[in-house]
C-alpha angles and dihedrals in degrees: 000000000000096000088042085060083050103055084040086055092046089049104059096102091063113093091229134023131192131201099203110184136160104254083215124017098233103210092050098030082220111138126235119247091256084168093063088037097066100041088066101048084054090051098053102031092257131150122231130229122190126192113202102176096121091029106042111099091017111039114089137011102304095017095263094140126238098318090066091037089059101030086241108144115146096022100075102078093197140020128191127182140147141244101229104080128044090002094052104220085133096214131031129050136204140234120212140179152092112009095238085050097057099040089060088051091053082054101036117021118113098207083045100052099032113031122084116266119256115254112277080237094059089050091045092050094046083047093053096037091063093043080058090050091051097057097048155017100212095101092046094047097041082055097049086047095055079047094060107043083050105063081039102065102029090054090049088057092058099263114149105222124169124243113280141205101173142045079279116100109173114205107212118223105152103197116090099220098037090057092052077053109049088044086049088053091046090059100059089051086057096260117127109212135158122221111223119209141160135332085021079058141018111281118272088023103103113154138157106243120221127189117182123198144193095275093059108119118217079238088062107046086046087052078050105049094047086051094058094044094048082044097037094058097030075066106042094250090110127045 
């Protein structure tokens, strides 16, 4: 925060300025401090943008992202996110936002004038997915859940897996080519993983990412869980 209050100060000769932030980081699952963020933007006459991509549909209460987890509506000037992750479009996104703001992107904005347009069944499916989310919270609260018995388990089996504020556990391994083994080992139990390594993540920081979602069955994640600790000790990872 206190560099982002430098580059705000440095840019106050500039007629606009724009905070632009993950809502959720999507390697750590950690959020970032929208609260503080904002503060600051009010503080030097700056606009906020907001990907959720990674928030929206599990952040917050009622998976409303950052805005609600903050209690920040109506100080976020734009939000961005996709529907390819919690809402399960599996291509495509939105941007959303002040009126004003989105009338000059309908006019301006390059992916809105010169891509293709999405299906009219994948827009159908993202418009109806957020009328499901807005009747009720079983979904949300199946997904947190899943969340929950996860990191449970995993860190009672000895993983090391990093704080998490999202669907996103990351289970740390450190060591590159440890993490495209243990992947490679995980796919012969059934479990599709994918090892992260630098530069897709700080060096020494190598870790399998898991994100667990609302259609994961107790029965799976139990299927999961058994895969990473046979994996985990065949490799060493676990005693």
């Amino acid at each position: 925060m206190a560099e982002l209050e430098k580059c705000l100060q440095e840019a106050q000769a500039q007629r606009f300025r724009i905070i632009v932030t993950d809502g959720v980081f999507s390697m750590d699952g950690n959020v970032a401090p929208m609260d503080r963020i904002c503060d600051l933007a009010e503080k030097y006459d700056a606009l906020v943008m907001v990907d959720e991509s990674h928030s929206a549909g599990v952040v917050g209460p009622r998976g409303r992202g950052v805005a609600e987890l903050f209690g920040l509506y109506g100080r976020i000037d734009i939000h961005t996110g996709t529907l390819g992750k919690s809402f399960g479009g599996a291509v495509g996104g939105f941007t959303t936002g002040r009126q004003e703001i989105i009338d000059m992107l309908r006019q301006r904005s390059r992916p809105y004038l010169f891509s293709n347009s999405l299906p009219p069944m994948i827009c159908a499916a993202g418009i109806e997915l957020f009328k499901i989310l807005d009747e009720s919270d079983e979904l949300h609260d199946r997904q947190q859940e899943n969340v929950a018995y996860f990191r449970e388990k995993m860190l009672a089996a000895g993983f090391d897996i990093k704080p998490t504020q999202s669907a996103i556990c990351a289970v740390m391994l450190y060591d590159a080519p440890l993490s495209q083994r243990f992947a490679a080992e995980m796919a012969k139990e059934g479990i599709f993983v994918t090892g992260f390594y630098y530069p897709v993540v700080p060096k020494g920081q190598a870790r399998i990412r898991v994100q667990l979602s609302a259609a994961h069955s107790r029965e799976q994640l139990d299927k999961a869980i058994a895969a990473f600790i046979k994996v985990g000790k065949s490799l060493g990872v676990l005693k």
